[in-house]
C-alpha positions in Angstrom: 6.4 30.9 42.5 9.7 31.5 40.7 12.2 33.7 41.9 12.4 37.1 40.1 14.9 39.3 40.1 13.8 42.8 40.3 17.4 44.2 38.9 18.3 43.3 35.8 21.6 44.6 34.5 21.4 47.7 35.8 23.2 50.4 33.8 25.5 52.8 35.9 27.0 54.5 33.3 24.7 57.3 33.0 24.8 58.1 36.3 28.9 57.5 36.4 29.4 59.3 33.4 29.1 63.1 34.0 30.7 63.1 37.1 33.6 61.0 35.8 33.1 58.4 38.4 33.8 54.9 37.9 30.9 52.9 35.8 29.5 49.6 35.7 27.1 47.0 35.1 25.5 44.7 37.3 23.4 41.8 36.9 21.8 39.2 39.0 20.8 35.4 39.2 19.5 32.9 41.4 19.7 29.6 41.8 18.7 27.3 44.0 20.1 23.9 46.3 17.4 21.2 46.4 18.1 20.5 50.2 20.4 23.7 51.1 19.8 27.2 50.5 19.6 29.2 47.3 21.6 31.7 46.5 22.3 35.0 44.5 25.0 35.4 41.9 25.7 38.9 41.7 28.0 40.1 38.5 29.9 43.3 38.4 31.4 44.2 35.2 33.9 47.4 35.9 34.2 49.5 32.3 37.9 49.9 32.1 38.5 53.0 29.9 36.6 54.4 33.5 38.5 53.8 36.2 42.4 55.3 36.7 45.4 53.2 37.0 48.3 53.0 39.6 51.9 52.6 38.5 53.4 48.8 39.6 56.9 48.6 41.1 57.2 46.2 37.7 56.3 49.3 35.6 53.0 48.1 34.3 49.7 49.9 35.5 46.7 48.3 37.4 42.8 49.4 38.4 41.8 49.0 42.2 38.1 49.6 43.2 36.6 49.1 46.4 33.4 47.4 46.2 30.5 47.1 48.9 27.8 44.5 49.6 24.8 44.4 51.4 22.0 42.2 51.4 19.5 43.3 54.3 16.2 42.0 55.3 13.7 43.8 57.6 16.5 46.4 58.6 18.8 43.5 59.6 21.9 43.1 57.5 22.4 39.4 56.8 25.6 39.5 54.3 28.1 42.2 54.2 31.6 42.1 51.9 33.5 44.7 51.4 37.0 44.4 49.5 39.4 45.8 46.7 38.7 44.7 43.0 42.4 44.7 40.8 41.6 44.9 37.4 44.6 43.1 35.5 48.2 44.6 35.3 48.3 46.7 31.8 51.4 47.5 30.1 50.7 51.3 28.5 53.5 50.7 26.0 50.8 48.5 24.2 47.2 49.8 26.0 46.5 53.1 27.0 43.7 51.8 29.0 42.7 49.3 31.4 40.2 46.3 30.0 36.4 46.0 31.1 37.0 43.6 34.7 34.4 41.4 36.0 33.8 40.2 39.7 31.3 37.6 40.8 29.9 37.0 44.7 27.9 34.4 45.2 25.4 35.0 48.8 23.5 32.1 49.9 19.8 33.7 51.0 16.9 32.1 52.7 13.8 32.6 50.7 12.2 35.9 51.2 12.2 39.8 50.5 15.8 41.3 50.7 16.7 44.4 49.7 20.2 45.3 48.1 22.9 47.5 48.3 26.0 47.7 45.8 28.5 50.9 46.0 32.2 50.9 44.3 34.6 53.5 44.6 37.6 54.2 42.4 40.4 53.5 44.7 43.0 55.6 42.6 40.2 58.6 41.9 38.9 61.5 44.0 36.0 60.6 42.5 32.8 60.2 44.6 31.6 56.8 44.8 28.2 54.9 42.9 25.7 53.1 44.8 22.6 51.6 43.8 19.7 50.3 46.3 17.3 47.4 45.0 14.9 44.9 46.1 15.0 41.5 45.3 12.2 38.4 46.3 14.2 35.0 46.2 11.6 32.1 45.9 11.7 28.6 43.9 8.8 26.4 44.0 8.5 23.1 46.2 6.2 21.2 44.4 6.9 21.8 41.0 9.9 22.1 38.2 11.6 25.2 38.8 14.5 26.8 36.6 17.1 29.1 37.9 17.5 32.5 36.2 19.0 32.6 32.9 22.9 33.5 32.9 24.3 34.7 29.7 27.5 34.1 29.4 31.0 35.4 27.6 32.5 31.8 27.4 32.3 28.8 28.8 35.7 26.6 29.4 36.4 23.3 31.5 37.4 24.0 34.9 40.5 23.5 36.1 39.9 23.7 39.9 37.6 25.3 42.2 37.3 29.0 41.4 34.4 31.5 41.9 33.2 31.7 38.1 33.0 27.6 38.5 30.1 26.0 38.1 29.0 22.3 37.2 33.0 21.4 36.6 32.8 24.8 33.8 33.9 28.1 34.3 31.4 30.0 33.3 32.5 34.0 32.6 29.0 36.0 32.6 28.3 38.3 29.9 26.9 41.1 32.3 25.1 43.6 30.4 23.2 40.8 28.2 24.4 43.3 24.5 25.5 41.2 21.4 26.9 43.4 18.7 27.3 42.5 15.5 31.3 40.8 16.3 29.8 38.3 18.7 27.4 35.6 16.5 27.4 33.2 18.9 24.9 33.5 22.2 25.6 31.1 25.4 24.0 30.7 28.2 23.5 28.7 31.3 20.4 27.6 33.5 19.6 25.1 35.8 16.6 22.4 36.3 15.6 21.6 39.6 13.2 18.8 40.9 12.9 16.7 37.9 14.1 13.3 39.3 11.3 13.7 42.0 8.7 15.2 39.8 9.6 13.7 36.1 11.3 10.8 36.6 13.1 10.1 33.7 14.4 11.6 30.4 13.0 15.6 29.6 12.7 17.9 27.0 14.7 21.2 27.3 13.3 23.6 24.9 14.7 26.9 23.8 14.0 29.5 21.5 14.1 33.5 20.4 11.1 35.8 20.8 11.0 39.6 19.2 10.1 41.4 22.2 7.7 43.8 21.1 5.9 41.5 18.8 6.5 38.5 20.5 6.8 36.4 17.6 9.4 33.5 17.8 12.8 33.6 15.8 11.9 29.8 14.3 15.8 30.6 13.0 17.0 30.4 16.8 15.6 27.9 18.6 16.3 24.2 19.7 15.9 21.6 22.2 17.7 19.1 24.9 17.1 15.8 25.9 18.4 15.6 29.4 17.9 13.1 32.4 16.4 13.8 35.4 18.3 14.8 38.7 17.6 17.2 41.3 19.8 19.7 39.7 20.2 19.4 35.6 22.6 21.7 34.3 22.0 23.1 30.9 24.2 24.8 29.3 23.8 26.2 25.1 25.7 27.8 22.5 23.7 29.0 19.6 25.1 30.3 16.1 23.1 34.4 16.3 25.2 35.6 13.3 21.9 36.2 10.9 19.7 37.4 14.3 19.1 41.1 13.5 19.3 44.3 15.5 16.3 44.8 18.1 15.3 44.0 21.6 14.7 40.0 22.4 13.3 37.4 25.3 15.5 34.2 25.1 13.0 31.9 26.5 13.8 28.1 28.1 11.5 25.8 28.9 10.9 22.4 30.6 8.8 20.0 28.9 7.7 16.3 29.8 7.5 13.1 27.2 3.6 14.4 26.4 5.2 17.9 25.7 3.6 19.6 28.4 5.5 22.9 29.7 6.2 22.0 33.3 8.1 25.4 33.9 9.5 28.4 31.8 12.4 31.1 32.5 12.6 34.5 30.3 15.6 36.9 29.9 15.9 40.1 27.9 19.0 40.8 25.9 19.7 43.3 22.6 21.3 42.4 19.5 23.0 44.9 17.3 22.9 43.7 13.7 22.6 45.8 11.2 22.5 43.8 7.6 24.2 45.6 4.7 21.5 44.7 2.1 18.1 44.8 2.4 17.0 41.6 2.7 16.0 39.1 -0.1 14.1 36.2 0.6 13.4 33.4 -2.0 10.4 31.7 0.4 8.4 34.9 -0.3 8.9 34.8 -4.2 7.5 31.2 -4.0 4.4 31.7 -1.7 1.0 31.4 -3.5 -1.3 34.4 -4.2 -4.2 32.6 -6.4 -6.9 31.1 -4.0 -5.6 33.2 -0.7 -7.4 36.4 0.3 -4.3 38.1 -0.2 -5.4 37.8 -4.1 -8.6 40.3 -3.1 -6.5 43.2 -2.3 -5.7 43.9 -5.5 -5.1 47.9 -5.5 -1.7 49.4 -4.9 -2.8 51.8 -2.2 -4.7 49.4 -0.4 -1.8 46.9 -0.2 0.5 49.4 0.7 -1.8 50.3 3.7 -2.5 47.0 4.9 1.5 46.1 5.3 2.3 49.9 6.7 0.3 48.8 9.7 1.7 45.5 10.3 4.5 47.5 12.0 3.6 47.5 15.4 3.4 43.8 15.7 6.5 42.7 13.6 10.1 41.4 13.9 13.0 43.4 13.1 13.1 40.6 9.8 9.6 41.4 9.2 10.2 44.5 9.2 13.3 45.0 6.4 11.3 42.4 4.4 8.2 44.4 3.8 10.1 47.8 3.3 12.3 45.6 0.3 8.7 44.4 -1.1 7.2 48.1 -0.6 10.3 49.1 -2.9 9.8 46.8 -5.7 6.1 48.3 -5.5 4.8 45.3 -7.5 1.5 44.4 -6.6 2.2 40.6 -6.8 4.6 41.1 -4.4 3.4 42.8 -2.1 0.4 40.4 -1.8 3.0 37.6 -1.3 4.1 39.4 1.8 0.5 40.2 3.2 0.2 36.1 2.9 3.5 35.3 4.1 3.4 37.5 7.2 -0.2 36.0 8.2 0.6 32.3 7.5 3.6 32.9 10.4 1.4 35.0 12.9 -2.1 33.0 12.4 -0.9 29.7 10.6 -4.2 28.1 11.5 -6.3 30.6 9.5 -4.2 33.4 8.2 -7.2 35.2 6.5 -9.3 34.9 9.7 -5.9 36.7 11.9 -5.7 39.5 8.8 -9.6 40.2 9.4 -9.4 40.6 13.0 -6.1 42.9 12.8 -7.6 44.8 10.0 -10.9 45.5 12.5 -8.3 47.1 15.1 -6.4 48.9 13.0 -10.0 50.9 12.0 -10.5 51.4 15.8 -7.3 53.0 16.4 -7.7 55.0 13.2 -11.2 56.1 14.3 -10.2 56.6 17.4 -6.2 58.7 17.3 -5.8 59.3 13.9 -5.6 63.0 13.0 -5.5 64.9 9.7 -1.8 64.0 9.1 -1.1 60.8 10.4 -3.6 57.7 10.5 -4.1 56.4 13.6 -1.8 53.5 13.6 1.0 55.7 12.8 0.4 57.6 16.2 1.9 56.6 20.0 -1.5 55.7 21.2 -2.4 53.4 18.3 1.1 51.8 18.4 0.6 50.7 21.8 -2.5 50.0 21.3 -1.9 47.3 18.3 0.9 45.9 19.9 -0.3 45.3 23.5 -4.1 45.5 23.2 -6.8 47.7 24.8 -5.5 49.4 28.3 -7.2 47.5 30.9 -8.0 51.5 32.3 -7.3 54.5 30.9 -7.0 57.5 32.7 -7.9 61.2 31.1 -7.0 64.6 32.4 -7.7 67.5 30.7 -8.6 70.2 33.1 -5.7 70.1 35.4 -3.9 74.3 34.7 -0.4 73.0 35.7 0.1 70.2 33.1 -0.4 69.5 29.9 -3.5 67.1 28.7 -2.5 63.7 29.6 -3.7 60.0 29.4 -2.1 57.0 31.5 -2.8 53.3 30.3 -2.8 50.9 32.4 -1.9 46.9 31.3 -2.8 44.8 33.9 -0.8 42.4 31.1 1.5 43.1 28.5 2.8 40.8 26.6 5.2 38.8 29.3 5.0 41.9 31.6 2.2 42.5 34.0 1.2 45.9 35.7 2.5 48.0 33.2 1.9 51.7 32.0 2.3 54.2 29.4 1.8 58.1 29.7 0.6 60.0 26.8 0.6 63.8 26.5 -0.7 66.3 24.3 1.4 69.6 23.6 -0.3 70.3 20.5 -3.5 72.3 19.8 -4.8 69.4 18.4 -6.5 67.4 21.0 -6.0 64.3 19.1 -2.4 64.6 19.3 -0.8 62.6 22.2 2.8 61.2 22.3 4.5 58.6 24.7 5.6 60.2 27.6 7.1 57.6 29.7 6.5 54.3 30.4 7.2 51.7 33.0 7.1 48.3 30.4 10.3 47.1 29.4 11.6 47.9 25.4 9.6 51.1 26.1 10.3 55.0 26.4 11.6 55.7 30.0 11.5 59.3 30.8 12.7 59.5 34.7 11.7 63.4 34.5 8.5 63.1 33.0 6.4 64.4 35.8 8.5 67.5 35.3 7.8 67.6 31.7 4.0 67.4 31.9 4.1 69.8 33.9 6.3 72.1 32.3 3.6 73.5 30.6 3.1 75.7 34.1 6.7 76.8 34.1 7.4 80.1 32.1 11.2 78.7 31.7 11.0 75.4 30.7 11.6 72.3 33.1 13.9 72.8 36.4 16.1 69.5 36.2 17.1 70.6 39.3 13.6 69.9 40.9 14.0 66.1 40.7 10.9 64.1 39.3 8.4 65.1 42.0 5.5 68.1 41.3 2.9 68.4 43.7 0.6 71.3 43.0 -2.7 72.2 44.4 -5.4 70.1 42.9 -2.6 67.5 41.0 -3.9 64.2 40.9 -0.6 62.9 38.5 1.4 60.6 41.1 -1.9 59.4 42.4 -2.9 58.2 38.8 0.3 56.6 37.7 0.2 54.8 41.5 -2.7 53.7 41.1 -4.7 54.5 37.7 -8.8 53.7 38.0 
């Protein structure tokens, strides 16, 4: 088994932000020490403009937090830190405010279950302090190629002595809350390769590449490859050009490969890209692609094309995505069946008309199945999810229950790269056909923390009591029990 993290860059900030407390990101990696013990980075990025500053005897003004660590296993704490974070000395003649900080601790762990708790506390505030609790497994494979976690980084400069953000002779300064806006068009990371001088034995492939996380269809734009020599610890670290990487949610993915291009091991990690381009894009390759001979040449009514690229939606890239809308504009028919071939020679390149048959058979089970008067059934929650991440391994169905409204909960034993996922869908209309995403637990997806509250706010003659917390046991509710374990 790989390790995995069960805290990924945690976002404090909505928690921090209405009491005025201090905020933060944290984020976490592992790595391991082929004949020592692995351990856990742990990044803490400290948002500057939210912490309060303390006048210097040299005039200039400087952030001081207090920050808490503890790793615990089976009730027994088996690292604790706690210390005083500076952020750097600010001159308020120039900034009114003190820069994001970051802080790194590196724990070595034994492998096993360990659960961890992370509080800071504005030392200069009367503000109360933020704590989060989270449980984390830490396990790397003996007999196989394993690959740390995936550690995005900010930049990446030779070291000039031993320091905390060192690493393989680099310092490595993390990029904490994996978010690339449009100023930053260049993405680096860092991972490492364990057990390939005992398992490979000589050179190796490192491959790595860009998946759109909804659709998962790979950025062929963003990808490339390594060829390293085995050791029992490889280093890898990448920079890659993201400049023309549009806004949406993303895996990067890196993988291990031997000399017959086998995948000997694979490491995910989410990030978000914000990229909005300025015109709509234009693509020559699309202009070029052949219509004659294809089925794309049978659909030859407006309607009919416009339809068959609406529904594409739920299984394309952000690119995909601003392409078809430029092609809808034109609203030339030759174009738009050099879009319905273009976007089926990259998701079935083997037989593109055979993957537009098999899509098109879906879409008219969803549309049977949740369209309604006004919207077809693609266009709906249900059918979304349903396109993107297949048939729910279980569904669940309560109409009957007085205190909520009627609800479904799907449950995806896999989806996509996620497993055990689901989705809640409610109906607050009159229409019973008429269900919308409640919450769900899959990453990229709607999270609604209240949404037991809200499905059964259809009991409550004022509305929904935040106060209440998420938690609604009635007489004769089965809700928790469904979502904890749907049949």
């Amino acid at each position: 088994m790989k390790i995995r993290i069960l805290l990924l860059a945690m976002l404090w900030s909505t928690m921090a932000a209405a009491a005025g407390r201090v905020k933060a990101y944290l984020d976490l990696a592992a790595f391991d020490s082929p004949g020592q013990s692995p351990y856990v980075e742990s990044y803490l990025n400290v948002v500057g403009n939210s912490v309060r500053l303390r006048q210097l005897s040299d005039g200039k003004f400087q952030a001081s937090i207090e920050v808490q660590w503890i790793f615990s296993k089976e009730e027994q704490i088996v690292y604790f830190d706690k210390y005083n974070l500076l952020g750097p000395a600010v001159d308020t003649s120039v900034i009114s405010v003190s820069p994001d900080f970051i802080d790194q601790v590196r724990v070595p762990l034994a492998p096993g279950e360990y659960k961890l708790e992370v509080r800071i506390r504005d030392n200069n505030s009367d503000g109360e302090p933020v704590s989060v609790v989270q449980p984390l497994t830490l396990r790397f494979p003996d007999k196989q190629v394993g690959i740390s976690d995936i550690e995005f980084l900010e930049s990446i400069r030779t070291s000039d002595g031993k320091n905390k953000f060192s690493k393989s002779g680099f310092d490595l300064i993390p990029n904490v809350h994996s978010y690339y806006p449009k100023d930053i068009q260049t993405l680096r990371f860092y991972a490492e390769v364990y057990r390939s001088k005992e398992l490979i034995g000589g050179d190796f492939l490192v491959r790595y590449f860009v998946v759109q996380h909804e659709s998962n269809a790979i950025q062929t734009d963003f990808a490339g490859f390594k060829r390293v020599s085995a050791a029992d610890v490889v280093p890898v670290m990448i920079e890659m050009p993201i400049d023309k990487l549009l806004s949406g949610n993303y895996q990067l993915v890196v993988e291990v490969r031997d000399r017959e291009n086998k995948v000997l091991g694979q490491r995910t990690a989410f990030f978000q890209r914000s990229n909005v381009l300025e015109k709509p894009v234009v693509t020559d390759n699309i202009s070029a692609i052949p219509v004659e001979g294809t089925f794309a040449s049978l659909l030859s009514y407006e309607d009919t094309l416009r339809q068959a690229i609406d529904c594409l939606y739920p299984i394309s890239s952000q690119l995909e995505l601003q392409i078809a809308e430029t092609q809808l504009k034109i609203s030339d028919i030759r174009s738009m069946q050099q879009y319905v071939n273009y976007f089926w020679s990259r998701h079935a390149p083997e037989d593109p008309e055979k993957g537009w048959r098999e899509y098109q058979l879906e879409v008219q089970k969803v549309n049977a199945s949740f369209g309604t008067r006004n919207m077809k059934g693609y266009e709906t929650d249900r059918g979304r999810v349903y396109l993107q991440y297949g048939p729910p391994n279980t569904i669940v169905t309560e109409t009957t229950d007085p205190n909520s409204y009627p609800y479904e909960i799907w449950h995806y034993y896999k989806a996509g790269d996620q497993t055990n996922r689901k989705f809640v869908f409610y109906s607050t209309e009159l229409s019973a056909n008429v269900y919308r995403l409640l919450h769900s637990d899959a990453r990229g997806e709607l999270q609604e923390p209240n949404w037991e509250l809200k499905l059964h706010s259809r009991s409550q003659q004022f509305g929904v009591d935040m106060d209440q917390g998420n938690s609604f046991d009635t007489y004769g509710s089965q809700t928790k029990e469904n979502f904890r374990m749907p049949k």
